[in-house]
Each structure stands twice: as structure tokens, then as C-alpha cells.
SEPA-640891 format. One record per residue (C-alpha): residue number from 1; residue in three letters; x, y, z. Coordinates in steps of 0.25 Angstrom, whole numbers, plus 5000, padded with zeros to 4 digits. Each point is the difference from the previous one (the first is absolute). Example, Ala and Ser with C-alpha at 12.3 -4.5 7.8 and 13.67 -1.06 7.14 Angstrom:
REM residues 2
(r 1; ALA; (5049; 4982; 5031))
(r 2; SER; (5006; 5014; 4998))
This chain:
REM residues 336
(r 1; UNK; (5002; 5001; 5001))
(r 2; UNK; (4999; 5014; 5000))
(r 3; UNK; (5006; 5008; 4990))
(r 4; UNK; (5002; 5016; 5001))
(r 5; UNK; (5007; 5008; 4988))
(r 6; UNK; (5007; 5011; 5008))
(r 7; UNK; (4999; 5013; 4990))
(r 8; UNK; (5004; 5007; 5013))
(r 9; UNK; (5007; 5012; 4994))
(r 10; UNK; (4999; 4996; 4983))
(r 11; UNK; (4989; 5007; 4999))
(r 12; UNK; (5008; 5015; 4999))
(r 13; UNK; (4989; 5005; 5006))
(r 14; UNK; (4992; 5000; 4986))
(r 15; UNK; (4987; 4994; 5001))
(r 16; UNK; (4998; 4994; 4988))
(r 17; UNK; (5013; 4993; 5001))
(r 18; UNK; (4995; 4994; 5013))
(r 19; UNK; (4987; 4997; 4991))
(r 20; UNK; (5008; 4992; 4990))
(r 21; UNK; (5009; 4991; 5011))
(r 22; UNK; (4986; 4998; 5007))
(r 23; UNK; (4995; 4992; 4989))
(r 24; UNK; (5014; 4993; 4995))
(r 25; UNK; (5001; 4996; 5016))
(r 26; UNK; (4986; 4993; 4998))
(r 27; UNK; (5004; 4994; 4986))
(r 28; UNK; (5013; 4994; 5006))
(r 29; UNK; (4992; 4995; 5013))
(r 30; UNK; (5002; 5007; 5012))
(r 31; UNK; (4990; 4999; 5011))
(r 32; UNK; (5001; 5015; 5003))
(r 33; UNK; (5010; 5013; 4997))
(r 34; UNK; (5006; 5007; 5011))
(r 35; UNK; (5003; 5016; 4999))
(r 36; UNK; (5007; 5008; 5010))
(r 37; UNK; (4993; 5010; 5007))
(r 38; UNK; (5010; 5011; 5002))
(r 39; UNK; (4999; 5015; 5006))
(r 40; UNK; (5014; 5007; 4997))
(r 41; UNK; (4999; 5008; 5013))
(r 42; UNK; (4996; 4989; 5008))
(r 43; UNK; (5011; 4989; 4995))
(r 44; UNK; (5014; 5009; 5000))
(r 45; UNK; (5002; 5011; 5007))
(r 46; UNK; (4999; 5013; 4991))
(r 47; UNK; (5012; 5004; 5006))
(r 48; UNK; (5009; 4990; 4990))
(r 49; UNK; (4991; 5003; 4988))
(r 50; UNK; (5011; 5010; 4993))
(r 51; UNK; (5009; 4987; 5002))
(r 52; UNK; (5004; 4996; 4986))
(r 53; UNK; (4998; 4988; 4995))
(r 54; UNK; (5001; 4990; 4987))
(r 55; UNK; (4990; 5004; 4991))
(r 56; UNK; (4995; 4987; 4996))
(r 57; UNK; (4995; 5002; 4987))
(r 58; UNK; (4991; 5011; 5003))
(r 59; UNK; (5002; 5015; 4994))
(r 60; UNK; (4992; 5006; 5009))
(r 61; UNK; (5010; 4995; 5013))
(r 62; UNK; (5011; 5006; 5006))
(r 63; UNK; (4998; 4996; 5015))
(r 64; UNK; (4996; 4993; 5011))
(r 65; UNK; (4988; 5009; 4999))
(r 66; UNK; (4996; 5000; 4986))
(r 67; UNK; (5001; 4985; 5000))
(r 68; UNK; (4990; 4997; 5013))
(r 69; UNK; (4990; 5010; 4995))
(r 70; UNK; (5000; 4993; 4986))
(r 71; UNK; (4998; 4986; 5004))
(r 72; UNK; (4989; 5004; 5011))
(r 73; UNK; (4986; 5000; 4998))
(r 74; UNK; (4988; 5007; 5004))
(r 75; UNK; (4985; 4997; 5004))
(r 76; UNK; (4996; 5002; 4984))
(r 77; UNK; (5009; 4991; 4996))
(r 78; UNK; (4997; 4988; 5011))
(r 79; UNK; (4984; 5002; 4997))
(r 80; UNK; (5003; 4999; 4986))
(r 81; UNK; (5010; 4988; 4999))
(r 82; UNK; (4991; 4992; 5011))
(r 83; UNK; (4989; 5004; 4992))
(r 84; UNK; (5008; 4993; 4989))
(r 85; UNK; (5004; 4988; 5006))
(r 86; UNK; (4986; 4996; 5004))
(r 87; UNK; (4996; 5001; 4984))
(r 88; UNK; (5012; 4992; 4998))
(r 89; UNK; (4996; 4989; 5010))
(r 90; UNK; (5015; 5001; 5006))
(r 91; UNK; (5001; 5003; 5017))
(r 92; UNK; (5006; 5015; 5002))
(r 93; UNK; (5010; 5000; 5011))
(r 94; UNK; (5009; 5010; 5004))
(r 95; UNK; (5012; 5004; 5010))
(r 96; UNK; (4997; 5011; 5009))
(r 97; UNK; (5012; 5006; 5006))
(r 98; UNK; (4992; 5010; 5010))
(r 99; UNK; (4987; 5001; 5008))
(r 100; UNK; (4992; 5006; 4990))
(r 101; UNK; (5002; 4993; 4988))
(r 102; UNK; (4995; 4989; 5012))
(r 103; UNK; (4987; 5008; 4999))
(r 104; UNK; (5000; 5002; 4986))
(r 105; UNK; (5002; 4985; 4996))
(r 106; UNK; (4989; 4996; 5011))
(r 107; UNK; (4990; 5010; 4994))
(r 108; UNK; (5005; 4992; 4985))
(r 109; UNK; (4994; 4985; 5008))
(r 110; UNK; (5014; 4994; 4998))
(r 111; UNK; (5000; 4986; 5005))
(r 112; UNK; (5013; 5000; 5005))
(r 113; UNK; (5010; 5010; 5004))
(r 114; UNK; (5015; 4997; 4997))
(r 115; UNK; (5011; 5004; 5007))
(r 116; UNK; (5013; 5005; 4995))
(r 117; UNK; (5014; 4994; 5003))
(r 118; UNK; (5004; 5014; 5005))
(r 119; UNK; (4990; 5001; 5012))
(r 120; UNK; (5002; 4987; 5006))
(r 121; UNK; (5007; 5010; 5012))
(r 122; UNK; (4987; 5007; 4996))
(r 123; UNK; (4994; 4996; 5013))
(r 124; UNK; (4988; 5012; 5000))
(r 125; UNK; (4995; 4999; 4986))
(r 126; UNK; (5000; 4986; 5002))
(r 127; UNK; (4991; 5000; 5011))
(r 128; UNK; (4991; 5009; 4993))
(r 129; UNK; (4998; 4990; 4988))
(r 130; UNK; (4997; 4991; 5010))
(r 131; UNK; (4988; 5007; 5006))
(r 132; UNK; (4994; 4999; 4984))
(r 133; UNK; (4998; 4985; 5005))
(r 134; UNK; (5005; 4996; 4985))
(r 135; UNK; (5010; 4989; 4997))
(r 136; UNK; (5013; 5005; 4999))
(r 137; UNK; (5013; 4997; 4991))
(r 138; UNK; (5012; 5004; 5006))
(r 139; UNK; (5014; 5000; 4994))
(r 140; UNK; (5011; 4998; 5005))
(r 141; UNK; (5012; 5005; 4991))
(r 142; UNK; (5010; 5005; 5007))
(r 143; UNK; (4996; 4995; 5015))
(r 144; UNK; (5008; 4990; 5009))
(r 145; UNK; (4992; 4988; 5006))
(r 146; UNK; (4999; 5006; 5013))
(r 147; UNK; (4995; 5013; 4993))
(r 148; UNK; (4989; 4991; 4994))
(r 149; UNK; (4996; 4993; 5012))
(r 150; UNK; (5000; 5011; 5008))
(r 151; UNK; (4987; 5007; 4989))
(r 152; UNK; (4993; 4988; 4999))
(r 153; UNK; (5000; 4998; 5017))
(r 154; UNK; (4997; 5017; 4998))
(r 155; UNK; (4989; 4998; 4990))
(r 156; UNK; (4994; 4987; 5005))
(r 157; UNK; (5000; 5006; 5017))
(r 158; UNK; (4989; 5010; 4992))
(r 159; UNK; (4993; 4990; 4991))
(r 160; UNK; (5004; 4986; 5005))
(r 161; UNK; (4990; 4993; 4988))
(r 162; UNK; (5004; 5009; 4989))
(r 163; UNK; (5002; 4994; 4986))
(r 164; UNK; (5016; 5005; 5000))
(r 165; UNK; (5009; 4997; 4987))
(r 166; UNK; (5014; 4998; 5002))
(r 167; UNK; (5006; 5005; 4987))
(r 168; UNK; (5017; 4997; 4998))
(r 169; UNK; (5005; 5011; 4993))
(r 170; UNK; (5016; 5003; 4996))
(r 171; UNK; (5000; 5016; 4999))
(r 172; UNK; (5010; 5000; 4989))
(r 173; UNK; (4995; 5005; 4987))
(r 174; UNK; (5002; 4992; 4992))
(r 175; UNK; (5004; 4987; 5009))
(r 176; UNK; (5011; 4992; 4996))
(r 177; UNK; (4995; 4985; 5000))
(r 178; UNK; (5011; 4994; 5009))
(r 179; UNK; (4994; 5012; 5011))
(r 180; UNK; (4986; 4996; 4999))
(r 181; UNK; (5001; 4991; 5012))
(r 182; UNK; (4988; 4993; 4998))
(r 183; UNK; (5002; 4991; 5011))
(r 184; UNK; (4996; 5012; 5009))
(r 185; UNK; (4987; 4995; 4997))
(r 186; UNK; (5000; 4988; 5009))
(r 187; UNK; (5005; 5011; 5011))
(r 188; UNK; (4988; 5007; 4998))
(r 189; UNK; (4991; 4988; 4999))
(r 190; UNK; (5007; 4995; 5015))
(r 191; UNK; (4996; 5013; 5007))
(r 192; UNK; (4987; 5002; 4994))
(r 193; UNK; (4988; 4991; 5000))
(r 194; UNK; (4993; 5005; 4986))
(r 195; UNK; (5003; 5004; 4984))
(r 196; UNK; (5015; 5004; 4996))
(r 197; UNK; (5003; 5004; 4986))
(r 198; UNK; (5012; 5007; 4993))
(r 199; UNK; (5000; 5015; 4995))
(r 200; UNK; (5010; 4998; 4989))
(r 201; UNK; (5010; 5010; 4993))
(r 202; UNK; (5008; 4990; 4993))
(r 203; UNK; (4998; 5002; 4983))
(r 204; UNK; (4993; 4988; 4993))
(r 205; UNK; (4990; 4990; 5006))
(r 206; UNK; (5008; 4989; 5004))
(r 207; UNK; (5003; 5003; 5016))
(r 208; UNK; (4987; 5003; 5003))
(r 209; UNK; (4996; 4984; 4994))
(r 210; UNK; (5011; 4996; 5011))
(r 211; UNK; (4992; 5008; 5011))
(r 212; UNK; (4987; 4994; 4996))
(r 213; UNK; (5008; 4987; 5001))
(r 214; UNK; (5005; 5003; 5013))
(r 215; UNK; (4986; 5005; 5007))
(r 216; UNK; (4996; 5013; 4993))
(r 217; UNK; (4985; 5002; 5000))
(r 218; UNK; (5003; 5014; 4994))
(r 219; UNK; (5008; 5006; 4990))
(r 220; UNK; (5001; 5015; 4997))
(r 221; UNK; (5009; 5005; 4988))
(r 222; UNK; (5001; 5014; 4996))
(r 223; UNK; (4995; 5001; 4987))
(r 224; UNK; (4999; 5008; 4986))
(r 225; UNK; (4998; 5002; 4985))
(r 226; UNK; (5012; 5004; 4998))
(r 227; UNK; (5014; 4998; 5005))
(r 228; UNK; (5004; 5011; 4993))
(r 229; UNK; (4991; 5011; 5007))
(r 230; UNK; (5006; 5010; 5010))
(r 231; UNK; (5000; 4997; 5014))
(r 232; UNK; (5008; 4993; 5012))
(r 233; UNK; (4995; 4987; 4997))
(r 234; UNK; (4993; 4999; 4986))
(r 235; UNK; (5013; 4990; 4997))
(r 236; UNK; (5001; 4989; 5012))
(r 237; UNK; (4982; 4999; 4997))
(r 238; UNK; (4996; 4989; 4992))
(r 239; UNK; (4991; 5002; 4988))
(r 240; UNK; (4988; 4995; 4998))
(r 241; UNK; (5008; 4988; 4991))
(r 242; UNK; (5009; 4998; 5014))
(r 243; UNK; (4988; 5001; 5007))
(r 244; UNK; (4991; 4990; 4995))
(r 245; UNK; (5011; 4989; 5000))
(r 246; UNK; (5002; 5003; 5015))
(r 247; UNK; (4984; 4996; 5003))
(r 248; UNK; (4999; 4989; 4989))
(r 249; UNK; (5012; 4992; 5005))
(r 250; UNK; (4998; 5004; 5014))
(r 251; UNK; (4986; 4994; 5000))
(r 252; UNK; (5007; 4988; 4996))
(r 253; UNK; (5010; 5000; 5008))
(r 254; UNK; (4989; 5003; 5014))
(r 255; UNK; (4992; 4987; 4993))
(r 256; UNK; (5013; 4991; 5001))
(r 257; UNK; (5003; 5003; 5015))
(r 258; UNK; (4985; 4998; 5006))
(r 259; UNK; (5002; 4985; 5001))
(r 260; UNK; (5006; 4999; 5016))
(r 261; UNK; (5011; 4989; 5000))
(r 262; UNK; (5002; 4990; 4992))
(r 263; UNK; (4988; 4995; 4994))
(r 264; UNK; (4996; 4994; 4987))
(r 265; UNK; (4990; 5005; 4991))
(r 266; UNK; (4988; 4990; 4995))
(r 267; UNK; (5006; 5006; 4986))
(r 268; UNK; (5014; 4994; 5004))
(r 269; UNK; (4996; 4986; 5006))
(r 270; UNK; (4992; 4997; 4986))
(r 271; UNK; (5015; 5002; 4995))
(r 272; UNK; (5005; 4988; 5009))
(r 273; UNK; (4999; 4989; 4993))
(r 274; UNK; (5006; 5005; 4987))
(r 275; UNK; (5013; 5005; 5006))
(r 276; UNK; (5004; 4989; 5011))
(r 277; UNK; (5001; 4986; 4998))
(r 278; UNK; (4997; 4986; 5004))
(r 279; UNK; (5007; 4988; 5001))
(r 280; UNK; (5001; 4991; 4987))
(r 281; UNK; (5007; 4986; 4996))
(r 282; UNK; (5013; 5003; 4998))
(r 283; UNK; (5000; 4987; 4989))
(r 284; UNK; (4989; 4989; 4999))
(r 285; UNK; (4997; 4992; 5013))
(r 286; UNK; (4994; 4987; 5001))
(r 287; UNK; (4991; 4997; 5014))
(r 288; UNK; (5007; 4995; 5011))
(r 289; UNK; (5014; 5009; 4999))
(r 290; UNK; (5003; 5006; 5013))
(r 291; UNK; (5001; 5015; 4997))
(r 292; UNK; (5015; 5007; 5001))
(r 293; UNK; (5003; 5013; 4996))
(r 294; UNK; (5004; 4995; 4987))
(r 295; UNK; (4988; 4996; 4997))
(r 296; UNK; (4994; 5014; 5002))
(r 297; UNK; (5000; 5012; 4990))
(r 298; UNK; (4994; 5014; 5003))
(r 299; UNK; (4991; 5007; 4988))
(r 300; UNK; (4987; 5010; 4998))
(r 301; UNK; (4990; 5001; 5001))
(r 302; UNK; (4997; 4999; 5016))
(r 303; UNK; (4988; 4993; 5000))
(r 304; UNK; (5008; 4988; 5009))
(r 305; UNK; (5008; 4997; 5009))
(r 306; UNK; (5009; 5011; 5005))
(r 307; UNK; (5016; 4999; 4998))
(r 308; UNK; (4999; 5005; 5015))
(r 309; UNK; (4994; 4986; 5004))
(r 310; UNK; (5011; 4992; 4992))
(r 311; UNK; (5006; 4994; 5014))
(r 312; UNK; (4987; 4994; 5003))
(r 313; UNK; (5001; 4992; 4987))
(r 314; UNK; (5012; 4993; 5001))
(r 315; UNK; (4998; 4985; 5004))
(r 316; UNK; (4986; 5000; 4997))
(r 317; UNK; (4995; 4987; 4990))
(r 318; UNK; (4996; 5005; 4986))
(r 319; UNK; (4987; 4992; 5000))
(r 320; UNK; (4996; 5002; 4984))
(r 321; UNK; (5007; 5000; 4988))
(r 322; UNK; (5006; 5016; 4996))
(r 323; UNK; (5006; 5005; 4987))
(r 324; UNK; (5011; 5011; 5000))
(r 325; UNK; (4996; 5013; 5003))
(r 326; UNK; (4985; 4994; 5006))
(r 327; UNK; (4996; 5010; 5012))
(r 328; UNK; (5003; 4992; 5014))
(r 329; UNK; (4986; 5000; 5009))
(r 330; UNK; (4998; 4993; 5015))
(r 331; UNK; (4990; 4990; 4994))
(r 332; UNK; (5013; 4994; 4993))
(r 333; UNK; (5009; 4997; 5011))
(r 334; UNK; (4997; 4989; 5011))
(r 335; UNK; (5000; 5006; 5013))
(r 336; UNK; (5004; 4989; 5008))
């Protein structure tokens, strides 16, 4: 399992906030955080800045404009929260949503680059994370099936061997949990021979256990200290409390699904015995009775005969003497 606590925008652009849900991500377990790497100008055209929007908490926000440029982050503040991570021991990741945040993040030695549901039509800065020859998660929030089949034949006619992540997504914010559509993981799986995971925007930690039980090798879950806090999406993220049950109970949940099949654990067979049964005298039975089913009780432990074999009893010769509730074996039946 990988786990990546999404600050995405939490952070309000303050450093030291980003600092602080940095260090509660690796406390709660997350594998890696993920910021977005946004440049205003390059996201939304500035000609709809002036459009007014909901404030969302913030004082200092009127409009479309006054919100991208609070939430974007510039070279500083990358160098210092990578910087940051690193002395945490957490993996920085980021969204970029243009080509040279692409640059930015490359020069930063990300592992990988994510890819937001947003530019899965996105089709030329696609192809230019591609040519970073990094493994790639790409959401899929918001896109049909067809439009996801048609990326991944897009990204893989440019990097046929690339290590690609299909990550399902419902872009609602947050997702009610009769619209998470978790089965659009097997979808996913059946066109594409690698990893899937689930990009959740559902509140608590409960859907994304039912991802992990139905495939999920990754689970990204925005993520804060405090619901409470300004901002779009501070309260659909999961604190760290919410966060660490997700990868405690979702490690358990991927160590009960990697047995293939219906198999028996050596664990579980040393439990036979006690929990079957064998087959017993039903009352005292001198040698020489011919064995009917009234003759024939069924009691633990199973350490004899199975009750499954009953029929094979029946009008055999009792050759020794048995008391009631005596365990019947093959040795005590004439088999003439």
C-alpha cells in the first residue's frame, strides 16, 4: 500500500502551516504528501479573475483571482517544503498544472509526477510528464471510460513500459458515499495491465477501506489539522486521527485479500480438529452388531471418522466391544 496525505491547497499558502501538516502526515502514516503546484496566470485565464467568488473562509479573498494567487506557490516555497519533507522522512509530491511547474518539480527529483483529474483531455502536458520518464498517477475524476482508455493508449504509444497508476476519482467535493462508484475500479483494472488506486473525496476513512478491499494499491486523502481552517477543502480532508485509522485498518484489510482463492492457512487447519467432528457410539455396542444409523452419533473432537463417510459404515460387523459415546475407527469394523 501507498499512502499520500493530499495538503493540496490546506496549506493557505503559509509555510509554516505546511510545516506542521508535513509532520502530522508522517505521525498519522502517510507514505508521501502531495502539494499542488499552481501558477495563477497559467491555470485560469486572467481574464475571469475579477469574477466574484465565495470567499471560503479567507479575508483576504474576493475573487477568482485573489483565491488562485493565494493557494499558488512559488520556487521558495517548493525548495523549502521539499527541503522539509526530506528531514521529515516523508516523499514530496506535487500536482503541476502547467509545463513549468513540470520543470520546477523535475529540478525538486520528485519520484513521480501526478496528474490531475482536470487534464486527463490534457493531452500536451501529459506528453511532457511523459518525456520525464518518471512513473506517473493519473486521475480520473470526472472522465468517461472511453476518455480514459483513450490517455492511457496516448501515454503508453509514447512510453509503452511506463510505471502508469490509474487512480479513480469522483470529482465532487465532498462525494456522497452512494456516488463513489467503487466498482469503477475493476473498469479500470480490465483496461489497464498495472497499479489502480482511489483518490478519495468522501469525509471519514471508511470508503477508501472498501477500495483497498476491492483492488486499491493507493490511497490519496486530502488532508489537514484542522477542519476548521479557511479554504475549499479543509472540511471534506481527513485529520491526522481519520488518517491514521485509514492506513492501520487498510493495512489490515490488504493483509486479508492476499491469500488467492480459497485456501486454508496452516494457522486455520491446526483448528480443525476442535471445531469438526467424528463419528462416536451413539449408546454401548457389544462386537458382532451390524452398524445402522442408529447405532451412529456425531461429536467433537475430529480426530476420527468423519460424519461425511457415515454411509460407508452402515452394514459393516462391529468386531470389539464399544461404550457409548467410544470414537468409531476402521480397525473396529470387519471389512468383509
Amino acid at each position: 500500500m501507498f499512502y499520500i496525505a493530499e495538503i493540496g491547497l490546506n496549506h493557505n499558502g503559509d509555510l509554516g502551516l505546511a510545516r506542521k501538516m508535513v509532520e502530522a502526515a508522517f505521525q498519522a502514516g502517510a507514505d508521501a504528501v502531495k502539494f499542488q503546484s499552481i501558477q495563477a496566470d497559467k491555470l485560469v485565464s486572467p481574464q475571469t479573475f475579477d469574477t466574484p467568488i465565495d470567499g471560503f473562509g479567507y479575508k483576504d479573498v474576493n475573487n477568482l483571482g485573489d483565491f488562485w494567487n493565494k493557494v499558488s506557490i512559488d520556487k521558495e516555497f517548493h525548495f523549502n517544503i521539499k527541503n522539509h519533507c526530506d528531514q521529515v522522512g516523508l516523499e514530496f509530491m506535487s500536482t503541476p498544472f502547467d509545463f513549468n511547474n513540470v520543470d520546477l518539480l523535475e529540478k525538486l527529483g520528485v519520484r513521480r509526477f501526478k496528474i490531475a483529474s482536470g487534464d486527463i483531455t490534457n493531452w500536451p502536458l501529459i506528453d511532457y510528464i511523459v518525456n520525464k520518464n518518471k512513473p506517473i498517477l493519473l486521475s480520473t475524476g470526472g472522465a468517461t471510460l472511453k476518455e480514459v482508455k483513450e490517455t492511457v493508449e496516448f501515454i503508453k504509444d509514447r512510453k509503452s513500459d511506463i510505471d502508469l497508476t490509474l487512480l479513480h476519482c469522483v470529482s465532487l467535493y465532498p462525494t456522497p458515499p452512494d456516488l463513489a462508484n467503487l466498482q469503477a475500479l475493476d473498469e479500470l483494472k480490465a483496461i489497464h495491465n498495472g497499479k489502480v488506486g482511489f483518490s478519495d473525496h468522501t469525509k471519514g476513512f471508511h470508503i477508501p477501506l472498501a477500495a483497498i478491499a476491492r483492488g486499491a494499491e493507493v490511497i490519496e486523502k486530502h488532508f489537514t489539522i484542522d477542519q476548521n481552517l479557511p479554504g475549499p477543502d479543509q472540511k471534506m480532508s481527513a485529520t491526522p486521527e481519520i488518517f491514521s485509522k485509514i492506513v492501520k485498518y487498510g493495512n489490515e484489510v490488504r493483509e486479508s485479500i492476499k491469500l488467492q482463492g480459497k485456501k486454508l492457512s496452516q494457522q486455520e487447519k491446526g483448528e480443525l480438529d476442535d471445531m469438526r467432528r467424528s463419528i462416536v457410539a451413539a449408546k454401548s455396542l457389544e462386537a458382532g452388531t451390524i452398524i445402522s444409523k442408529d447405532h451412529l452419533d456425531y461429536k467433537r473432537p475430529g480426530t476420527g471418522i468423519s460424519p461425511s463417510q457415515f454411509q460407508k459404515l452402515l452394514g459393516k460387523k462391529l468386531t470389539q466391544d464399544l461404550l457409548k459415546d467410544d470414537q468409531i475407527k476402521w480397525s473396529h469394523l470387519d471389512d468383509k
